[in-house]
Every structure is written in C-alpha cells, then in structure tokens.
KEMI-512202 format. One line per field, with one value per residue (C-alpha): x, y, z; residue number from 1. Coordinates in steps of 0.05 Angstrom, whole numbers, plus 5000, padded with zeros to 4 digits. Layout:
<recs>
X	c(X/...)
Y	c(Y/...)
Z	c(Z/...)
resi	c(NUM/...)
</recs>
This chain:
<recs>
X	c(8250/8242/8249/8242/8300/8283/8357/8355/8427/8445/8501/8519/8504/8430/8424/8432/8409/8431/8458/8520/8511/8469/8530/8548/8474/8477/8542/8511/8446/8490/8522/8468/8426/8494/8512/8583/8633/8653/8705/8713/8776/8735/8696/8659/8621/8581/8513/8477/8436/8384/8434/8483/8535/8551/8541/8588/8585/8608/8658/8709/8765/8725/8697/8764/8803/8743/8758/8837/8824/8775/8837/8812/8856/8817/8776/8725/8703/8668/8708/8738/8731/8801/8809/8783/8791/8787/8786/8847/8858/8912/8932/8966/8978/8915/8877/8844/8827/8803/8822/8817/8865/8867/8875/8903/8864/8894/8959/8940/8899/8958/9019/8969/8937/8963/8893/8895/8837/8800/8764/8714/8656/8591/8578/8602/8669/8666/8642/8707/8744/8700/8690/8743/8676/8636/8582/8607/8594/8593/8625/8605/8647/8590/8586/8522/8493/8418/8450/8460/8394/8353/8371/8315/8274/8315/8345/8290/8259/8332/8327/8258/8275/8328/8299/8239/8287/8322/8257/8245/8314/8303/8229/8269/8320/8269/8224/8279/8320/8240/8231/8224/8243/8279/8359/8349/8405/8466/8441/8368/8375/8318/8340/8413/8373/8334/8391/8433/8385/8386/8460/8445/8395/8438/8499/8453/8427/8509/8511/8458/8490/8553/8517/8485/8535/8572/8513/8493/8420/8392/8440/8426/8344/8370/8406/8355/8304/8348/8357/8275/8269/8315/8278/8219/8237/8252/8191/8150/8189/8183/8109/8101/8139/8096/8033/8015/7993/8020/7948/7955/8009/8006/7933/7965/8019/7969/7929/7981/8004/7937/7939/8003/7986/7925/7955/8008/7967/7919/7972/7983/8044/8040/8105/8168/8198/8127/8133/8205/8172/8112/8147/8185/8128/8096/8156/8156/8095/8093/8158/8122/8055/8118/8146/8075/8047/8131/8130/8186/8212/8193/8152/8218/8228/8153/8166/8225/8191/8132/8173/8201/8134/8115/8175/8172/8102/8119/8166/8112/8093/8155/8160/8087/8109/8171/8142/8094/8168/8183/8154/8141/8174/8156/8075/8062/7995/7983/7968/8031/8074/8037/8065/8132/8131/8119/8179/8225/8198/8205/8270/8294/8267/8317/8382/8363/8352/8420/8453/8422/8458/8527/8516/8494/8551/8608/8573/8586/8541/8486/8480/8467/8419/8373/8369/8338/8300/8265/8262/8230/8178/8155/8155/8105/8061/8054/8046/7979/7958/8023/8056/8113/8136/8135/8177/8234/8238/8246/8299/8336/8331/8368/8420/8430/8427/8481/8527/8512/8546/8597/8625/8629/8708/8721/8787/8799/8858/8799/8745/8768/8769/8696/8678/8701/8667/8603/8602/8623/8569/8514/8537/8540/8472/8439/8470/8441/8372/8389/8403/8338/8303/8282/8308/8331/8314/8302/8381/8402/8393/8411/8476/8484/8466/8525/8576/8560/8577/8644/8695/8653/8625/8642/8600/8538/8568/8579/8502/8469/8516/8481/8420/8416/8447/8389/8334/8371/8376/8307/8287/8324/8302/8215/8231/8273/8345/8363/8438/8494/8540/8585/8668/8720/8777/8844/8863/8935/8940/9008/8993/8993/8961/9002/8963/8893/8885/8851/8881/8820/8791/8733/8727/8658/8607/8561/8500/8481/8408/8406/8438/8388/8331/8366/8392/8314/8293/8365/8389/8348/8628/8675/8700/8749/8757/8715/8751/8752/8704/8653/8653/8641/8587/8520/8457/8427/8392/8317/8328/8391/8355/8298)
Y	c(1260/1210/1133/1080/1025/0948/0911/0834/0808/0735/0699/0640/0656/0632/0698/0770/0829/0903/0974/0953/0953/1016/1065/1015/1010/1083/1085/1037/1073/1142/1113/1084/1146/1190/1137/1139/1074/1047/1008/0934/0941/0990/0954/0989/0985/1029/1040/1105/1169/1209/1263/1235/1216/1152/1120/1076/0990/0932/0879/0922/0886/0814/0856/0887/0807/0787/0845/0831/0752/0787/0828/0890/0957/0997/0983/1045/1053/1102/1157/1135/1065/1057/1014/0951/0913/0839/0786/0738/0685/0678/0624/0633/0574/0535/0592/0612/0688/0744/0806/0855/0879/0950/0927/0979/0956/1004/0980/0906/0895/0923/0893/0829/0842/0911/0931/1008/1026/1101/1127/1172/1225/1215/1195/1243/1233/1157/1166/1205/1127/1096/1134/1195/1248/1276/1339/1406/1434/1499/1510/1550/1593/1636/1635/1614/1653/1677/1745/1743/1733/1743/1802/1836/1775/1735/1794/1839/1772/1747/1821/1804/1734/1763/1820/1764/1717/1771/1794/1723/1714/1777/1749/1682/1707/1758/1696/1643/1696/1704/1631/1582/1527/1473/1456/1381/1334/1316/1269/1304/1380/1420/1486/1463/1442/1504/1554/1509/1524/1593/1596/1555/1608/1672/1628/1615/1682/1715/1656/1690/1770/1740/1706/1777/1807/1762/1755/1688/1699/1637/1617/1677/1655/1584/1602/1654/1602/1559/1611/1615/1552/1542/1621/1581/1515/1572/1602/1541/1507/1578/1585/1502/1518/1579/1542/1535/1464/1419/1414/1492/1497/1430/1465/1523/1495/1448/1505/1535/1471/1450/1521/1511/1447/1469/1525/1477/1427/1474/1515/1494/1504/1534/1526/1496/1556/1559/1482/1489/1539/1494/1434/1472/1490/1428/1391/1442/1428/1362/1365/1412/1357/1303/1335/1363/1287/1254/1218/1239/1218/1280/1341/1385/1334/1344/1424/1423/1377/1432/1493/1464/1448/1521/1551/1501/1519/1593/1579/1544/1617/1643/1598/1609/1681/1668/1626/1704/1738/1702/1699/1618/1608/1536/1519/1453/1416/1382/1320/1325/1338/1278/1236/1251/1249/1182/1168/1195/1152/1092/1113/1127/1063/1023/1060/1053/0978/0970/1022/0975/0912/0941/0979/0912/0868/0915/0940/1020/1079/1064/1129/1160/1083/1095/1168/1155/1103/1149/1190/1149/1122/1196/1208/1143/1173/1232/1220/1231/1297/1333/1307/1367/1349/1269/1295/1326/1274/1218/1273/1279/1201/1193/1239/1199/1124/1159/1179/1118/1077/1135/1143/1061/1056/1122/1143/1208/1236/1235/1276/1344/1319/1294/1360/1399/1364/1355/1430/1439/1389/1425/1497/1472/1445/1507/1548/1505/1510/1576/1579/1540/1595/1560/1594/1534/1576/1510/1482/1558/1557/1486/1499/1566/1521/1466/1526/1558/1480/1468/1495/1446/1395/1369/1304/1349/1402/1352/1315/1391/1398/1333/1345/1423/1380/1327/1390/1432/1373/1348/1412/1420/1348/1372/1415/1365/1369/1372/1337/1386/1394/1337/1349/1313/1293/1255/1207/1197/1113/1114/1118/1081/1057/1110/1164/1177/1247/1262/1296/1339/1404/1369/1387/1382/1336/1310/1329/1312/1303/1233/1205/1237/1196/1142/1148/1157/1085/1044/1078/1043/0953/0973/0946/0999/1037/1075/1156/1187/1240/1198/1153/1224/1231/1250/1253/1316/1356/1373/1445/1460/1499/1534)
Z	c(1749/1800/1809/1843/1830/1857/1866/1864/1892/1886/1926/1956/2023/2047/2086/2045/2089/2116/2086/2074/1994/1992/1975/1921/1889/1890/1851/1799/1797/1779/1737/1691/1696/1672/1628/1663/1663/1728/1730/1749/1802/1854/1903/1960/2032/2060/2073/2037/2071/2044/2037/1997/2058/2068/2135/2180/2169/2205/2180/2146/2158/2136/2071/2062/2053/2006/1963/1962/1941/1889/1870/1866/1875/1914/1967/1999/2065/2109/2143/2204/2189/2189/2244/2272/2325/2322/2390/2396/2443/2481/2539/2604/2629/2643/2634/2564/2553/2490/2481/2436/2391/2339/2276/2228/2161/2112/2131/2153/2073/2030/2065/2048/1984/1952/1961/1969/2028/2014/2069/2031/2060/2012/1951/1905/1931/1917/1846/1828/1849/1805/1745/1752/1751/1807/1810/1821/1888/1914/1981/2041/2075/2106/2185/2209/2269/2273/2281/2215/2185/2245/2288/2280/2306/2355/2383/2407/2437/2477/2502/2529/2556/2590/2624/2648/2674/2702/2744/2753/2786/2832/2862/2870/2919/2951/2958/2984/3037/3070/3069/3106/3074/3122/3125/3139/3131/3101/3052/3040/3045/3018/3031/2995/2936/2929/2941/2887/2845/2851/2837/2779/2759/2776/2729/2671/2674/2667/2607/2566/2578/2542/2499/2472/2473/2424/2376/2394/2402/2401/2456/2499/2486/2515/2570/2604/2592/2633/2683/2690/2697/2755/2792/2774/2819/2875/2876/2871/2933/2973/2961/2981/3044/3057/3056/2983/2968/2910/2880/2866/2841/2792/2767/2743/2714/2677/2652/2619/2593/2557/2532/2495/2474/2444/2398/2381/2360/2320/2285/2210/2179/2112/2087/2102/2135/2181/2177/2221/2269/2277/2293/2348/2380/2375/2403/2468/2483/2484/2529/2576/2580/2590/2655/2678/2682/2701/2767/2821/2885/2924/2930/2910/2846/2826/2842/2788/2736/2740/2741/2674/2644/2659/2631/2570/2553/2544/2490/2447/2436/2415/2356/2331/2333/2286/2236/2230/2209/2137/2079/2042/1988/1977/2010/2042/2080/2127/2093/2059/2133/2147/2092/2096/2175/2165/2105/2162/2214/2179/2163/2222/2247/2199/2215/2301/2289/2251/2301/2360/2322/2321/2397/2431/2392/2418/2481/2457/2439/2486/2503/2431/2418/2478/2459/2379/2411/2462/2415/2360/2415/2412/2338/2337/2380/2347/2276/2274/2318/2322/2254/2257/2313/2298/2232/2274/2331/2274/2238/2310/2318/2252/2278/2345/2303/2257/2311/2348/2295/2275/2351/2367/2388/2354/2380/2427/2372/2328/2353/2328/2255/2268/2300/2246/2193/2225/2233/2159/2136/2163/2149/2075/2079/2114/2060/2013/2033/2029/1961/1944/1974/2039/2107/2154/2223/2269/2236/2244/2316/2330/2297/2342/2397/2376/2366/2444/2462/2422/2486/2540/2516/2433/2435/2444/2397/2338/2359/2343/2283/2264/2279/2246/2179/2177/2184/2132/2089/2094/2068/2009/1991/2011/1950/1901/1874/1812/1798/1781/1732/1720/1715/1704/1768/1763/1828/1841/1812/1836/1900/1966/2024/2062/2021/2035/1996/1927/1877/1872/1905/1935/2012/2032/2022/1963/1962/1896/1871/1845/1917/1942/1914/1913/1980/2010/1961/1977/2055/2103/2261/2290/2336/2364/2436/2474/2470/2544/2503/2489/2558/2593/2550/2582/2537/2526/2581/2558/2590/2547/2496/2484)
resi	c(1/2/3/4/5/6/7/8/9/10/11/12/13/14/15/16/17/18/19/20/21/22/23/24/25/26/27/28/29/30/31/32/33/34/35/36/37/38/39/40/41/42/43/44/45/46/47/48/49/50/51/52/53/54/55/56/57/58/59/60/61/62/63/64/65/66/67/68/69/70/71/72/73/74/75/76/77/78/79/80/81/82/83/84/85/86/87/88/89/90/91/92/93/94/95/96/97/98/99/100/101/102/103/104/105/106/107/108/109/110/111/112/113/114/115/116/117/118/119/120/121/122/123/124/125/126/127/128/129/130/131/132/133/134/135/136/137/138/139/140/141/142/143/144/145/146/147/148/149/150/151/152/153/154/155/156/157/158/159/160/161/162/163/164/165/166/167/168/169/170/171/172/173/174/175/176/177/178/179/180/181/182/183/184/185/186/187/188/189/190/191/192/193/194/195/196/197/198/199/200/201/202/203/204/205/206/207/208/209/210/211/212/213/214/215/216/217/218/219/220/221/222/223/224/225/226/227/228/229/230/231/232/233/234/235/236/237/238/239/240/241/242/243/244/245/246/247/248/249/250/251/252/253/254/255/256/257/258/259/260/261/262/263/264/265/266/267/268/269/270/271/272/273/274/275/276/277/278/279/280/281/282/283/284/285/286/287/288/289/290/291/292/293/294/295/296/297/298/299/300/301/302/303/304/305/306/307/308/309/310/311/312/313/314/315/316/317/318/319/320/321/322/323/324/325/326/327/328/329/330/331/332/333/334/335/336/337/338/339/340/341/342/343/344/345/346/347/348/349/350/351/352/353/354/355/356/357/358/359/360/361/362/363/364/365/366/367/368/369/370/371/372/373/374/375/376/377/378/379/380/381/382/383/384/385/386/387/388/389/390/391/392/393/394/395/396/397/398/399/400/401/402/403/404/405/406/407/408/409/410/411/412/413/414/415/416/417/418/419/420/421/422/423/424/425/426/427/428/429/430/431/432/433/434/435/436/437/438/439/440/441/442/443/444/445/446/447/448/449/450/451/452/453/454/455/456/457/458/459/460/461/462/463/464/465/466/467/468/469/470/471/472/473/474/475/476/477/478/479/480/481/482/483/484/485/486/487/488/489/490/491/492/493/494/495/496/497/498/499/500/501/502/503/504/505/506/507/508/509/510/511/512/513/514/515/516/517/518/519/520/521/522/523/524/525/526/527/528/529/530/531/532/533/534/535/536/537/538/539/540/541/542/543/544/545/546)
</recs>
C-alpha cells in the first residue's frame, strides 16, 4: 500500500527549506506505519534517496552543536561526513587572511557535548539507532559479470565486434601506409594525428582480446567499438586526402544515422527488461545525431566526430537485438515509461540544484555538477519522443548530483572504502532485481564496465557502480517493494565517539520497501579537501563504452 505523507515543520527561523530532514521524516514515517517507538535522545541529518540510502548534507558541524545544546546522545550523519572544514581568520601583521581548517566533528562534538556522532549508510541502518529494529536483508555475495547470465548473448556478439574491428583495423593501416595524407608541422600535424589514431585503434583492439578472454564481455564489446571508431577516423581522413569530399562522407554517415534513430525511436519496450535494452538504444542514437551535427575546428575534427556517429549508430542495433533474448516478467507502456521518465526527471532536477548549491559554495565537484547538468539538459529534451532514453539520462544525472555532493573534499585515504561500497551497493541491488524476477542487463554491463575501470581509473569505476545501482534500483521500485521482516538489534550504549561500529551483522545497505516510497515523496557540506583522485578526475569519454 502506498502513500503520500504531507510534513508541515514549524521553527523560528523565517526561512525552512532543503533535504536535510528527509532521512529523519522517513524515520518518523517508519515508525508510525510499524508502530515502532523512537526515542527522544537520537537526532539526525541527512537527506533521503529513492532507494533507501541516505545522501550527503551541508552544515554538519553547525547541526551537530544544535543537537549537543539540545542534549541529545547521538547524533547521525551521512557516511563520510565526518569531517568539516570551517574558515578562520588569522592576522599577520597588517594583513588579514582565511583559511581553511579540517575539523574532526566526531571528536570536536563529544570532547564538547558527549554527543556520540554515527556515520550510518541508509536508512535501515539508522532505524536500528532509533528504535533498536531494522528489516532483514539478504546479502549478495554473487559476482556480477554478463558472462554469467549472458554468454550465450554477449559473447557470440563481442566475437563478432571483434573480428569487425579487427577487419576494420587491417583496411585502416592498408589505407593510411598508401596515403597521402600530409606531415605538416609541429604544432598541426595531420598525418601524426591519423597514425595516433591508429595506434589507438591497434591498443583498443589488444584491450578487448583480454577482455574475452577473462569473461568480461561487455568490456571486450566496449573496447573493439573503441577500436572501430578510431580505424574509422583513419579511413575517413585517407579517403578525404585521396580526393573524397566532406559532403560524401558526412551524407553517409547521416544516412545511417537517421536510420538508427528511426528504429530507436519506433521500438517499444514491452517490459522492463526490453525497457533497459530500449533505452540503450535510444540513448546511442541520439549520441550518434549529437556528434553527426557537433561543430569542430577542422576537417580532421569533423572526420573523428563522424567516424564516431557511424560507429555509434551500429550499436543502436545491438541493443534492439538483446532486448529479442529475454523473456518479461513484469509488462510496461509507453505511456507509463512516459510517466515515470518524468518522476525521475524532476527528481533528478532537485538533487543537481542542491548538488550545484554545495559545488558553487566550496568551489568542488564541478566536474561530476556540469556532467548531471548536461546530462539533465538531454533528458528534457527527450521526454516526449525518446522517453527511455530521457529515463536513464535523468537516472545517470542522479548518479553524477549524488557523487557530486558525496566527493566535495572527500579525502584520498578514503576512496577505497567508497569504491568498495559503491561496488557492493549496486551488486546488492542487481541481485535484487534479480530476485524480483527482473534481469538488470543495462546495470549488468555498466557494473562490468566499472570493474574493467577499478586498476586505472576509480572515480569512473565508483560513477558506473553508481550509475548500474540507480538502474537496478529503479527497477525493483517500477515493480513495488514490499517491507521485510522486522528483527530485533542491540547497539553498544556504552560506547564512544572513538567507536563507529554496530553491534549488528548489517553490512550492506537498506533497501527496504517503505524508504522506498517514502524516499521518492520526501528525497528531492562539506567543506573538506580536494583528494589528488578526484582533481585528476576527467569526465567520462562518450566512446568508453558501447
């Protein structure tokens, strides 16, 4: 059974606005429906997702005092919210300056107040603080690779992708050593660029062998479509410098484009394993039309942007194909996509503006910020005649505004901890799509796609990890939850601010039902360095996967 729950808050202050109370609404909201008692010395921020998790704040350390002079004993916060930083001002001589300064705030409120600071994951582990229950869970210890649900699919087709991008590769170099493509100079070297590109192609091409070979399908798919791409670009830029003008080659890359774009836009999922494949498609083939129509500097640029959009536009087909391999266990419309592309829009919408906030008050996470926003700019546009792919982009906006938040002045020691539990978050959730009989292909292969990425580059490792948890999750919610079992845990009241465990075998995170719903009514900082990790960060290249 679902509701709708309308808060009314009163307080002093004239101005009462953000997600900071969400988690706490949702506590209250469990609690009522379960007819649990919560007691009066937890207090809470933190602001609440649709899947239960809840999401980084601002203002701990400001919250955190309040709560002492309220004299409460505990005081929860979102994971890695454990330190702030705060500005001081300091005077050398004449001169007047700010810095800023880590604040340790577990540390910093109970040498002040005895208040004892939790970090805590979602909501089912704060429930356990304030009324000693939580839902059973089930945990996942299953690896997730698409070898292991879909060799007979993804395999035979990463066989054929690489024996095309091997051919492709071969005509490249044939094409290029016959060429006669200029050297030119230093700074603008043509035949440099193309014959980079052709390593790049040969390199990609070795990527997606090992890749097979170790059963990472989806990753082997990715990397030989990089490797076309790039023997694409080579044989575009020989056949230009042979005498083959732009206009040519831009009209065929165009017709193939507003072919893919038309079965894209045409197919209909029927269910939400179809509904997955679908929304792939769709979103390839609008990326294909995007670098088709993108402006460059130079005929080589416009070359590469089309070689892309031809490449891109192929794979529309391989994910129509997929969604034919599985049979629907749960059957959806397309007025319903519709709908619920537009709850996740508006969604997402909320968490970028308050992710915006916190980036342009601390200056950090611009990177994932300008990311949800392109993204969302997308999703707007098409909500009404490619509402799949509007779903997704708003789904991988939400992951970029969450990490945006999560990763302002996270801290380099950190980022293994994060990694880890991003990856464990969304291998829980695909396996529980799984279990409500709903195959999570699209998460599958974004979290194959994440593990390939985990040696080179972890920011984009734990941003798929994200991103396959929001897909597997918005699928198990499409069908509805119902809450779990309810069971008694014990916390350690003896203990102290140096202690941040549970006495409790809860390791991965709530999922439950009611936080659900209530998470999708109610959900809709930190002030702490920059890691080395994340200031390397680069966003994602389109042509990373396929």
């Amino acid at each position: 059974c679902k509701y709708d729950f309308l808060f009314q808050v009163k307080a002093d202050s004239p101005i009462v606005g953000g997600p900071s109370a969400g988690a706490t609404m949702a506590i209250a909201v469990i609690c009522l429906l379960e007819k649990l008692n919560a007691r009066d010395d937890v207090i809470m921020t933190g602001m609440i997702n649709p899947d239960g998790s809840i999401g980084p704040v601002g203002g701990i350390l400001e919250k955190g005092e309040a709560a002492g002079e309220a004299g409460m004993k505990y005081f929860l916060i979102p994971r890695g919210q454990s330190i702030e930083y705060k500005t001081i001002k300091e005077k050398i001589g004449w001169i007047t300056y700010y810095r800023k300064v880590p604040v340790n705030v577990t540390k910093e409120l109970y040498d002040k107040y005895g208040l004892i600071v939790k970090e805590v994951d979602d909501i089912n582990e704060a429930l356990i603080y304030f009324t000693n229950y939580s839902f059973k869970e089930e945990i996942s210890t299953k690896p997730i690779l698409t070898a292991d649900y879909y060799k007979d699919i993804i395999k035979p087709m990463a066989e054929y992708a690489m024996e095309k991008a091997n051919e492709s590769y071969n005509l490249a170099q044939s094409l290029f050593e016959k060429s006669n493509i200029p050297v030119g100079f230093p700074w603008n070297n043509p035949r440099g660029m193309v014959a980079n590109s052709l390593d790049d192609a040969k390199d990609a091409l070795e990527d997606a062998e090992i890749a097979y070979e170790n059963a990472f399908y989806y990753y082997s798919l990715s990397k030989a479509f990089q490797s076309m791409i790039n023997s694409r670009f080579v044989i575009y830029a020989c056949n230009y410098y042979n005498g083959t003008s732009l206009n040519e080659i831009y009209n065929e890359t165009k017709d193939a484009v507003t072919k893919a774009l038309n079965t894209a836009k045409n197919s209909r999922a029927r269910g939400l394993i179809s509904l997955q494949c679908v929304g792939g498609a769709q979103q390839r083939a609008l990326d294909a039309e995007k670098y088709l129509n993108m402006s460059a500097e130079s005929q080589l640029n416009h070359l590469y942007n089309w070689a892309y959009a031809m490449e891109r536009s192929k794979t529309v087909y391989w994910w129509i194909n997929i969604s034919n391999e599985f049979n629907e266990s749960y059957k959806v419309n397309e007025s319903w996509i519709k709908s619920i592309a537009e709850k996740y829009y508006d969604y997402a919408q909320s968490i970028f503006s308050y992710a915006n906030i916190l980036s342009e008050e601390t200056g950090y996470s611009r990177q994932f910020v300008k990311k949800a926003e392109d993204l969302l700019e997308e999703a707007d546009k098409q909500k009404e005649d490619y509402p799949a792919s509007s779903l997704f982009n708003s789904l991988e906006a939400i992951a970029n505004a969450n990490l945006a938040i999560e990763f302002i002045g996270f801290e380099n020691g950190d980022i293994y901890y994060k990694l880890n539990r991003t990856r464990e978050m969304a291998s829980y959730a695909i396996q529980k799509a799984r279990n409500e009989s709903i195959e999570p292909i699209l998460a599958v292969s974004y979290f194959e796609f994440g593990r390939s990425l985990e040696k080179n580059d972890v920011i984009k490792a734990i941003t798929y990890y994200k991103y396959a948890y929001m897909i597997a999750n918005m699928l198990c919610l499409a069908k509805g939850y119902k809450a779990k079992e309810l069971v008694k845990k014990e916390i350690n009241e003896n203990e102290n601010s140096n202690s941040n465990e549970i006495l409790i075998d809860l390791k991965t995170a709530g999922m439950i039902g009611i936080s659900f719903v209530i998470g999708l009514a109610i959900g809709w900082g930190m002030k702490r360095n920059k890691s080395k990790e994340i200031e390397e960060f680069q966003e994602n290249e389109e042509s990373e996967e396929s």
